[in-house]
PAKETOR-764146 format. One line per 8 residues: their letters; for each residue x, y, z of N, C-alpha, C. Coordinates in steps of 0.2 Angstrom, whole numbers. Layout:
<pts>
a> X,Y,Z,X,Y,Z,X,Y,Z | ...
</pts>
This chain:
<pts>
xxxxxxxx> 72,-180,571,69,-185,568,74,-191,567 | 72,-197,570,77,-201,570,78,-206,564 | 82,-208,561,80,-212,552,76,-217,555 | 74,-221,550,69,-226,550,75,-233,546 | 69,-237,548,72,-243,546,77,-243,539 | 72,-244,535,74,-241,527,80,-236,527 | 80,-231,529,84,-227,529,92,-230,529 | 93,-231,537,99,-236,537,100,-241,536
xxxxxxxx> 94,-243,532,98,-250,528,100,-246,521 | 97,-244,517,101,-238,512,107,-236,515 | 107,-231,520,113,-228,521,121,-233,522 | 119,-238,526,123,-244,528,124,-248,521 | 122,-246,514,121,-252,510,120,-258,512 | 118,-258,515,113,-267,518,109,-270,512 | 114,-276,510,108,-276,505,104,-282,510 | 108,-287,514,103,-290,517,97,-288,522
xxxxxxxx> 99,-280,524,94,-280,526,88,-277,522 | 87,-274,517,84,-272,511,79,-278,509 | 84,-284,508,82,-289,504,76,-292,508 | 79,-292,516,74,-295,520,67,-291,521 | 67,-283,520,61,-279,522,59,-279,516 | 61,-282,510,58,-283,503,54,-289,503 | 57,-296,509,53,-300,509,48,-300,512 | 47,-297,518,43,-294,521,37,-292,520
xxxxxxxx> 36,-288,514,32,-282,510,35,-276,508 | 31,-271,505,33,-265,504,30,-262,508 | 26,-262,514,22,-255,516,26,-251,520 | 33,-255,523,37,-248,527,40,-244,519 | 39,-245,514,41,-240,508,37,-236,504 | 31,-236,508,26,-233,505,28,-224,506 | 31,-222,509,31,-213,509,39,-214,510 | 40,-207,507,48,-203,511,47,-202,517
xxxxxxxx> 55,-205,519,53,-205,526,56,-197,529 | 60,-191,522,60,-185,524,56,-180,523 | 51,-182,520,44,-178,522,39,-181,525 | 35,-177,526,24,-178,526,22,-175,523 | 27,-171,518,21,-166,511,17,-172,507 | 9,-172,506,8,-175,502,11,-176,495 | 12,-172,493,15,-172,485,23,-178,486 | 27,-177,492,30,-183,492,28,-189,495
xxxxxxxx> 25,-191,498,20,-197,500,17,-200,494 | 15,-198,489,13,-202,483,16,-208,481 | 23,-207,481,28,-212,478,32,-215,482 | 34,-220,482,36,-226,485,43,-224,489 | 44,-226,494,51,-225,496,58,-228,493 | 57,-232,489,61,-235,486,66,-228,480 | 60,-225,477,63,-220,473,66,-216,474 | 66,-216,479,69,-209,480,76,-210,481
xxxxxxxx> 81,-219,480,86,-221,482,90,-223,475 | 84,-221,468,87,-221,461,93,-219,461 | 94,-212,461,99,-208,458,106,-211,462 | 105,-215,467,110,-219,469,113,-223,466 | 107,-228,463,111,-233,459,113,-229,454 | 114,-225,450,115,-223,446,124,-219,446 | 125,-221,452,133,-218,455,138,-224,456 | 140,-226,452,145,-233,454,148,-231,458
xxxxxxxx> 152,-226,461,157,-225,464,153,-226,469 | 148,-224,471,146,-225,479,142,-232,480 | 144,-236,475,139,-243,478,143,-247,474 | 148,-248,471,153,-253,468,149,-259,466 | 152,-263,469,151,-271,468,141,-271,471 | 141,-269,474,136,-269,477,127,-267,472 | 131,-264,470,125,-261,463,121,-265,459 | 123,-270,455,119,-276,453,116,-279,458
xxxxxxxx> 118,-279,465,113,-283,468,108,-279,469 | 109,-273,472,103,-267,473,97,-265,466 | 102,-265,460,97,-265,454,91,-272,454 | 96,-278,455,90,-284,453,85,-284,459 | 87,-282,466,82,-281,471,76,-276,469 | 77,-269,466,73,-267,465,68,-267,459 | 71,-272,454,70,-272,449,63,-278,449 | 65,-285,454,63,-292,456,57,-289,462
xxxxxxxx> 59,-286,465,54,-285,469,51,-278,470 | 52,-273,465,47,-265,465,43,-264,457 | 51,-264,456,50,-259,448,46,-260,444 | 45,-268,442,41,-271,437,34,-270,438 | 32,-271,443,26,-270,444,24,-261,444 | 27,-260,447,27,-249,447,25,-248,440 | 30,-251,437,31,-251,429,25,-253,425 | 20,-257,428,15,-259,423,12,-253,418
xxxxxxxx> 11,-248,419,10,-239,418,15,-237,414 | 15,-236,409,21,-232,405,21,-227,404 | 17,-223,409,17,-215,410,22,-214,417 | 23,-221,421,28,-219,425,34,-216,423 | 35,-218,419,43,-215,415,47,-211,416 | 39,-205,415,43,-200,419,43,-198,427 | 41,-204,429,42,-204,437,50,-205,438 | 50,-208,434,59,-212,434,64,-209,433
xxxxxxxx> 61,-203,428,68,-198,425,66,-191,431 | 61,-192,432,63,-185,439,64,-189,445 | 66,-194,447,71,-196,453,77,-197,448 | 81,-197,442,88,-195,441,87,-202,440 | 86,-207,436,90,-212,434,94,-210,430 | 99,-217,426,102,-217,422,100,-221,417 | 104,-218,411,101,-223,406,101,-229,406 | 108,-231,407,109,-240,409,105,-242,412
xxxxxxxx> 100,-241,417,96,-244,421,89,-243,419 | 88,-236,415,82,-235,411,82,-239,404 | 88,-242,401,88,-247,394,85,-253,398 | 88,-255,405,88,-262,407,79,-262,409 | 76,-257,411,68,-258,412,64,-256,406 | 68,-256,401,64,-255,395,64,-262,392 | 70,-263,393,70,-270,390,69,-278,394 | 66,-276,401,61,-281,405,54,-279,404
xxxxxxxx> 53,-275,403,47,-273,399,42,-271,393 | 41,-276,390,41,-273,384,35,-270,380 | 31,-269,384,26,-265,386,28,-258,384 | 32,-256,389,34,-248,388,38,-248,382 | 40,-252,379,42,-251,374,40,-249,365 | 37,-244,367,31,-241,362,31,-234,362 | 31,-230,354,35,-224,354,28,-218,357 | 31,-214,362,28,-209,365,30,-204,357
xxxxxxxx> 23,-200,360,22,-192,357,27,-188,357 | 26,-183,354,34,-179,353,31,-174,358 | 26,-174,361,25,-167,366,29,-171,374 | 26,-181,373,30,-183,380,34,-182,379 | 39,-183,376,46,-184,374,51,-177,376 | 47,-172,375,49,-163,376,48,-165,385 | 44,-168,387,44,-168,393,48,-170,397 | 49,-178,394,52,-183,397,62,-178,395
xxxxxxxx> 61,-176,391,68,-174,389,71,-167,395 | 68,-164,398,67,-161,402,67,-163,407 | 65,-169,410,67,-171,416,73,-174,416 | 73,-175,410,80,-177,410,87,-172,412 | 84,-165,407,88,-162,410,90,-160,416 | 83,-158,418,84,-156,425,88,-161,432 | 86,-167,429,87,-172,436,92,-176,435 | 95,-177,430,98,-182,428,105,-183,424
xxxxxxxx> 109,-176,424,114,-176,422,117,-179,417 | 112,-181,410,114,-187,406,120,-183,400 | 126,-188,398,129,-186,394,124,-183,388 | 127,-180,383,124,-176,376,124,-182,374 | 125,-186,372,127,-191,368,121,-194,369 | 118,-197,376,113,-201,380,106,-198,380 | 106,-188,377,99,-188,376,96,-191,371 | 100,-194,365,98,-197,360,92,-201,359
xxxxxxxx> 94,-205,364,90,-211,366,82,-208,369 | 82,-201,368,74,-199,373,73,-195,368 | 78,-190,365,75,-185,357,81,-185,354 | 79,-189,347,85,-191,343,86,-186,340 | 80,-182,337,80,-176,333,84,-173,336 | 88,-174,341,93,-170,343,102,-171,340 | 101,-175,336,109,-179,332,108,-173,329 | 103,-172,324,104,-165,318,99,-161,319
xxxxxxxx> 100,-158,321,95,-151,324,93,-146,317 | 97,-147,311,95,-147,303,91,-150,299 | 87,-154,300,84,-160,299,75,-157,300 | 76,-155,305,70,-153,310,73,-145,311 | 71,-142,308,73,-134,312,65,-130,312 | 61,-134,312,56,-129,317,55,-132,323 | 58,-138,326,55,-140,332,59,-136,337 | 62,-131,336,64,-126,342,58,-121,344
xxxxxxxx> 56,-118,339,50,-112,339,46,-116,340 | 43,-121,337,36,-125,341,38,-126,349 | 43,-128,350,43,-128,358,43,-124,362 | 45,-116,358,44,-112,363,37,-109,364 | 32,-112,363,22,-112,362,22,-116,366 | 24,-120,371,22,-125,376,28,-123,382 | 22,-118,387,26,-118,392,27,-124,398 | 36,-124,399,38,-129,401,43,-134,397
xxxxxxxx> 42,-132,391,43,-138,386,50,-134,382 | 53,-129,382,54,-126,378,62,-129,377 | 63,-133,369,69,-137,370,76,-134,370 | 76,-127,369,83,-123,368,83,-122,378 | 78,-122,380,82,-122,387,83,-129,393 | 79,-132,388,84,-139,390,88,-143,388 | 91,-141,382,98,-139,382,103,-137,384 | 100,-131,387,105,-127,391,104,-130,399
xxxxxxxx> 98,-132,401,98,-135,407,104,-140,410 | 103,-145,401,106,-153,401,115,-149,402 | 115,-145,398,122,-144,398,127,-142,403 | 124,-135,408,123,-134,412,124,-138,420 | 119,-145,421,119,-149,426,124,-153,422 | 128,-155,417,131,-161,417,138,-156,418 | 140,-150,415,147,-147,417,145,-148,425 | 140,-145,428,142,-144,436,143,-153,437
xxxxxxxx> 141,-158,435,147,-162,439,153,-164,438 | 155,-161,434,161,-163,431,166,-156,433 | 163,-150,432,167,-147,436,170,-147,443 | 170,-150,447,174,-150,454,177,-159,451 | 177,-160,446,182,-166,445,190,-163,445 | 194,-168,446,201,-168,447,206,-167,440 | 200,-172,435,202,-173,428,200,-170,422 | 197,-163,424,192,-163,420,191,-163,411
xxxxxxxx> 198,-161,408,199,-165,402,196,-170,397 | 195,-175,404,195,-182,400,185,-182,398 | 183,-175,400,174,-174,397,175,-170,391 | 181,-169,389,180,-164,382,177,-167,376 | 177,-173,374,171,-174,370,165,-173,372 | 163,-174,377,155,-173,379,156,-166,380 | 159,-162,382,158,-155,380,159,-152,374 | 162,-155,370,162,-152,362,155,-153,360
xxxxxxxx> 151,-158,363,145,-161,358,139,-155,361 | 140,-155,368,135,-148,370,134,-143,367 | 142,-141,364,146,-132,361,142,-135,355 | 141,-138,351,139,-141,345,131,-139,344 | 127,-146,349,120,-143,351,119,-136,352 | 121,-132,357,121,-127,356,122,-122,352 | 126,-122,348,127,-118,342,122,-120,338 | 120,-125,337,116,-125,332,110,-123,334
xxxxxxxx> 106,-123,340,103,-121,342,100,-114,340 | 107,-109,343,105,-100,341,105,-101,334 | 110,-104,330,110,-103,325,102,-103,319 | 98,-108,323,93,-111,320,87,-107,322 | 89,-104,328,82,-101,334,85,-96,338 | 86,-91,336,91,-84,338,88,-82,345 | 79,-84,342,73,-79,345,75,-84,355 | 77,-89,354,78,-94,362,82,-91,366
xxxxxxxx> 87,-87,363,91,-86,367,87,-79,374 | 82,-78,371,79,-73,378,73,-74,379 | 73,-81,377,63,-84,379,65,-86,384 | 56,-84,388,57,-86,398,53,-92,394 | 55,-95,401,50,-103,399,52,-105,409 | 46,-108,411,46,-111,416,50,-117,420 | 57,-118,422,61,-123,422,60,-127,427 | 58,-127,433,56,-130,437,51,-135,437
xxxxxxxx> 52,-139,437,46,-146,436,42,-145,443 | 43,-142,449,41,-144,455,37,-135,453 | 38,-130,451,35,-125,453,31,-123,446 | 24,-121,446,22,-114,442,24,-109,438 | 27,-106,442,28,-98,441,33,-97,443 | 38,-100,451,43,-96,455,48,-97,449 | 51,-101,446,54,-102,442,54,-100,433 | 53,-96,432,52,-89,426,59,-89,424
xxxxxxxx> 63,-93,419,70,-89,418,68,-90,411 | 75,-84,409,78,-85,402,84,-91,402 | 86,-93,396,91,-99,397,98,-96,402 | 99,-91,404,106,-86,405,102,-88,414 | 98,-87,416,95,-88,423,95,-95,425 | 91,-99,419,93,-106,420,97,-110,421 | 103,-108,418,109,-111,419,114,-109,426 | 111,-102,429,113,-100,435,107,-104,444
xxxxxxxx> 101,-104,439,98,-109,443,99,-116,443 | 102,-122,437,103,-124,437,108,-127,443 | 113,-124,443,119,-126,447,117,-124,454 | 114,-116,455,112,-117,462,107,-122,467 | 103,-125,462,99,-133,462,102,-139,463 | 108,-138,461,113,-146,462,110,-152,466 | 110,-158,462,110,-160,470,113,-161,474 | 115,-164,482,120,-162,485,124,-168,485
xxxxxxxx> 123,-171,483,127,-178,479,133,-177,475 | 132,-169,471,136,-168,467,139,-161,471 | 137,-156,473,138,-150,476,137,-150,483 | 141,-152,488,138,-152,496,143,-148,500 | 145,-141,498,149,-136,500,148,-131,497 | 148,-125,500,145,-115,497,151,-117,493 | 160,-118,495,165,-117,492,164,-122,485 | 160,-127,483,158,-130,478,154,-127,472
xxxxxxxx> 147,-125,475,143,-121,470,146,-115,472 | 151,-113,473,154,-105,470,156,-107,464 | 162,-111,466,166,-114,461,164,-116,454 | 158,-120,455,154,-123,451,148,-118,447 | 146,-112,451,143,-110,445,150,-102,442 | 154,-102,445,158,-98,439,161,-100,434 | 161,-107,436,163,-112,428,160,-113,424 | 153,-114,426,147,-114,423,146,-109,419
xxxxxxxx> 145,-103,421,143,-98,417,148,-94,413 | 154,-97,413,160,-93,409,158,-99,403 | 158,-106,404,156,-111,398,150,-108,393 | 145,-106,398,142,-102,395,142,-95,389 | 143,-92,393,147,-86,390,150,-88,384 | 155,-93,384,160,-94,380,157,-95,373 | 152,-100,375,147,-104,370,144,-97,366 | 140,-93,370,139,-89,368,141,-84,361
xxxxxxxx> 147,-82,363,153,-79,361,154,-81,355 | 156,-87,354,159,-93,350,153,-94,343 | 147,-91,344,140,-92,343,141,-85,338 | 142,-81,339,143,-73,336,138,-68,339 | 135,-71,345,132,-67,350,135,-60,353 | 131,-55,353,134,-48,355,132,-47,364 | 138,-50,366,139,-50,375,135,-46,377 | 137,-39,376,136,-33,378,128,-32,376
xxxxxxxx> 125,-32,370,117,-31,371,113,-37,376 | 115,-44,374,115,-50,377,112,-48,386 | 120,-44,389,118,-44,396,114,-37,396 | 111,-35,393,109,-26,395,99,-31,395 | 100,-36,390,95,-35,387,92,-42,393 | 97,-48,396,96,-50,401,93,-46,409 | 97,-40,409,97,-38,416,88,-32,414 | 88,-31,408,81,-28,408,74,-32,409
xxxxxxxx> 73,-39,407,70,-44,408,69,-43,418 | 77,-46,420,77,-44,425,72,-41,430 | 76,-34,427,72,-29,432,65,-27,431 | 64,-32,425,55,-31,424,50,-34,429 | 56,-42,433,51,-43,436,50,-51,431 | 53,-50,425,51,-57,419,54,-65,422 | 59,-63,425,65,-68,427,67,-70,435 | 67,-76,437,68,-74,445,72,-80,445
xxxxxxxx> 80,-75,451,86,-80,451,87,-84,459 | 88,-90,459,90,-91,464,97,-88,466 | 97,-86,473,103,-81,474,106,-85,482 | 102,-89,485,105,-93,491,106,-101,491 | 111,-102,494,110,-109,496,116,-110,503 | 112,-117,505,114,-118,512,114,-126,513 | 119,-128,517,118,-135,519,115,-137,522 | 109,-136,521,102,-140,526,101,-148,525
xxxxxxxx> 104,-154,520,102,-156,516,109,-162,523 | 106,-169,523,110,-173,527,116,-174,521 | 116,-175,515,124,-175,511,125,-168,508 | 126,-162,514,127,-157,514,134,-155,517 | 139,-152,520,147,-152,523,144,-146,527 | 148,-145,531,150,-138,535,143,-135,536 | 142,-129,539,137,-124,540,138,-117,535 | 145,-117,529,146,-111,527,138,-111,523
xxxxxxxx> 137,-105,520,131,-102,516,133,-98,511 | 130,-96,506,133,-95,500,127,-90,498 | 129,-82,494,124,-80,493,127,-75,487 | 125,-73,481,123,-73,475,119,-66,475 | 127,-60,475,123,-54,476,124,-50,469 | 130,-53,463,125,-46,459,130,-51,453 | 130,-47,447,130,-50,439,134,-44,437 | 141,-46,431,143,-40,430,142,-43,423
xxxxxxxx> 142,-38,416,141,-42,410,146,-36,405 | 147,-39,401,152,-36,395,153,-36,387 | 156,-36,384,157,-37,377,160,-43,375 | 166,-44,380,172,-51,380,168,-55,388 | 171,-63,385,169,-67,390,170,-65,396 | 177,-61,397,183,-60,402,178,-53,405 | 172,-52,403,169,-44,407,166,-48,413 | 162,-53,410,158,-58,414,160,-58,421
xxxxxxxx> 156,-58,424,159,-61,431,150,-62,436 | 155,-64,443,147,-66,446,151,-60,453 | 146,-59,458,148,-57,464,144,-60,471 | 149,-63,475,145,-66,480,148,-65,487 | 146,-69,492,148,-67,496,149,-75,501 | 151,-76,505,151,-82,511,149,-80,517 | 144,-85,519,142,-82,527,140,-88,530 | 141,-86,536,145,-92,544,141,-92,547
xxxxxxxx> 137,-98,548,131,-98,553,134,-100,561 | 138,-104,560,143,-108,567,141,-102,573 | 143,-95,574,144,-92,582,137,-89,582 | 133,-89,577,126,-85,576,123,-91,580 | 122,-97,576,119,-102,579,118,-105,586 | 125,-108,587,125,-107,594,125,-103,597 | 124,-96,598,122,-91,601,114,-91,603 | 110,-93,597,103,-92,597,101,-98,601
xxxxxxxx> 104,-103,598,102,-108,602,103,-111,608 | 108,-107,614,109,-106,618,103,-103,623 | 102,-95,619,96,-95,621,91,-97,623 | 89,-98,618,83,-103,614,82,-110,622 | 89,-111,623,88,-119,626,92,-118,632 | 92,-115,637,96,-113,643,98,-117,646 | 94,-120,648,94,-126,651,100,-132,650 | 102,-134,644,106,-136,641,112,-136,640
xxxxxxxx> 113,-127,637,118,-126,638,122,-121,641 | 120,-117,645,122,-113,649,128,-117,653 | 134,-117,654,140,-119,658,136,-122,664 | 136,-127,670,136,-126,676,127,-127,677 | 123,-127,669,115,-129,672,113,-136,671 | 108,-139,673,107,-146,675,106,-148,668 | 107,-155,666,109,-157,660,102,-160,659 | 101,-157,655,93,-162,651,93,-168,646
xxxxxxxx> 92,-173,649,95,-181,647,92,-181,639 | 85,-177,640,80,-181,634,84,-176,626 | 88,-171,628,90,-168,623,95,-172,617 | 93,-171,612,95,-178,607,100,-175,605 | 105,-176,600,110,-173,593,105,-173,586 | 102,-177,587,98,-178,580,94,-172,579 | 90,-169,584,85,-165,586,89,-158,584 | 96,-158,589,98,-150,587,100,-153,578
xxxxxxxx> 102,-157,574,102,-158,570,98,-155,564 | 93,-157,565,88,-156,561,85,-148,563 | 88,-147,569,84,-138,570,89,-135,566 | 95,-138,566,101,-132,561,98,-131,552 | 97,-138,552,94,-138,545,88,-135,544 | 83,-133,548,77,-130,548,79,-125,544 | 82,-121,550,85,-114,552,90,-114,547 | 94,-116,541,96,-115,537,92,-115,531
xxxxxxxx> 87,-120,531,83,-119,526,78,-112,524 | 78,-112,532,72,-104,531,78,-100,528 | 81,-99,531,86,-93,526,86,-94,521 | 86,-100,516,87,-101,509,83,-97,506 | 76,-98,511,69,-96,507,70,-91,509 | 74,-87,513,70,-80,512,73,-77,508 | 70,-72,506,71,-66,501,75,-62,500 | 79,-63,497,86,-59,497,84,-53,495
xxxxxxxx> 91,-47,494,92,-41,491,89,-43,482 | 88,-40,481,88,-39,472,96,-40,469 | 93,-45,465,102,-45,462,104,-40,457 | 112,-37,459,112,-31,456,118,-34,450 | 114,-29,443,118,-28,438,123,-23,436 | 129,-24,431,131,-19,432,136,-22,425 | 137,-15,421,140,-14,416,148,-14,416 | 153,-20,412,161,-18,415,161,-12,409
xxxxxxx> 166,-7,414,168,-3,413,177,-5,414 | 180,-1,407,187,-2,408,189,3,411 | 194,1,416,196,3,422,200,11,416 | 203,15,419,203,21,416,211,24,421 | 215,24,416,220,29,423,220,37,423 | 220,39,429,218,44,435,221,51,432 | 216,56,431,219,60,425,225,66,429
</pts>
């Protein structure tokens, strides 16, 4: 599939030519142009190019022009509806961009229900990687979790909404992006304020730490975790704006889950019942982990693949560990598709002019992504034992 006009002028940062296909109309922005699922055809193609403006490093100087364009020529109007809202925190904006439409609108500026708010706060989670600090602004009650200490328990009565896991979500996705940072020091307030939230949290609502709750906004059922699942799903979900290498989400979810752990520990949580009583949910069938990921994804790197085969749990942080493996599609693939396509590439046969790069592209990506979905082994747990010398 070849990109569309929209496309490269996004990927080009083009704002002239953006600004020109803005004056134009919107109807080439009416669907994604990487699907034909109806459920993504609903929404305007402009959206899907949020979580960009939300990343100065990759639009610099360019960024204020891109926001007023979309602001002058989409948003406001999209905006008449203040139920879009949370159209706008599940494409990942940011807050600075979400104060700045609040405050050309003033419309929306009118206090939603505490059930939207559990919502909206959760896509926050999930999508949006916002500081601790920045949920404030969507559930204040979240400054002093004393204050309010039964809205933990009520939350876990509303599946989907449950706010001790979107805490752990929020916390979760904003370590994975800072985790493959070079400094990572310079986030230790915003980590301290997470450890903080979250202590308070068990400390308030013991019973969260093993409620399943549904954390995927896109699924029903496939997505059943406890908060210890969610924080492993969350990372394996990265966007690939933040994680675009297996050697990244390796990385990133052992960081992830040791922070975890830690918090845990630090909480006076008993590790060792903790994981016995994780892995029996488990094997009930109560909880399902994502266990693959692959670079199907166009700001994805390499063809390595990444697969997530068992969980080791303990009494001390240091029992913790994850077990995985890396797998190499590069001499499978052209192998198969060699077959597959003889004509093309067998040494010495007649060259087929209409054969694209973009095409085998996008067939590598297919065929990466079917393996995502398939079905892996069951992931195995297992108890540390100390090692023992040889009698």
């Amino acid at each position: 599939m070849r990109p569309s006009q929209p496309q490269i002028a996004v990927q080009k940062k083009s704002v002239g030519v953006i600004k020109l296909l803005l004056d134009k109309g919107l109807a080439c922005f009416l669907q994604d142009p990487w699907s034909n699922s109806v459920e993504c055809n609903r929404y305007p193609f402009l959206l899907y190019q949020l979580k960009s403006l939300g990343q100065p490093s990759r639009y610099h100087d360019l960024e204020p022009t891109l926001r007023r364009l979309f602001l002058d020529n989409f948003l406001d109007d999209f905006l008449e509806d203040s139920k879009q809202v949370s159209v706008l925190l599940e494409f990942g904006i940011s807050l600075s961009f979400l104060r700045l439409l609040l405050k050309r609108n003033n419309h929306m500026n009118t206090s939603f229900s505490f059930l939207t708010r559990l919502f909206h706060f959760r896509l926050v989670a999930v999508n949006c990687s916002w500081e601790a600090c920045e949920i404030y602004s969507i559930f204040p009650e979240a400054r002093c979790l004393d204050a309010h200490p039964g809205i933990l328990a009520y939350s876990r009565n509303i599946k989907g909404y449950a706010l001790f896991h979107s805490f752990v979500i929020g916390m979760a996705g904003n370590f994975t992006r800072k985790s493959c940072h070079p400094n990572p020091d310079q986030w230790a307030v915003s980590r301290d304020l997470w450890k903080r939230l979250l202590h308070d949290s068990i400390r308030l609502d013991y019973s969260s730490l093993h409620h399943i709750d549904r954390t995927s906004v896109w699924s029903k059922n496939k997505f059943m975790s406890s908060p210890l699942i969610a924080v492993i799903n969350s990372v394996m979900a990265a966007d690939y704006s933040i994680l675009c290498t297996a050697e990244q989400v390796c990385k990133s979810l052992v960081a992830t889950l040791s922070e975890w752990v830690t918090i845990l520990s630090s909480s006076d949580v008993e590790l060792l019942d903790y994981g016995r009583e994780e892995r029996h949910m488990y094997e009930q069938g109560l909880t399902a982990v994502s266990q693959r990921w692959a670079p199907w994804n166009y700001e994805s790197r390499g063809t390595t693949r990444f697969s997530l085969l068992g969980i080791t749990y303990g009494s001390s942080p240091s029992h913790w560990r994850l077990w995985w493996t890396y797998e190499y599609e590069d001499y499978a693939g052209e192998f198969w598709n060699m077959i597959q396509d003889e004509a093309s590439k067998v040494p010495g046969a007649w060259v087929d002019d209409s054969w694209d790069p973009d095409d085998y592209r996008e067939e590598v990506w297919d065929r990466l992504q079917a393996w995502e979905d398939e079905q892996p082994i069951p992931l195995i747990w297992s108890e540390h034992r100390r090692v023992r010398p040889p009698i």
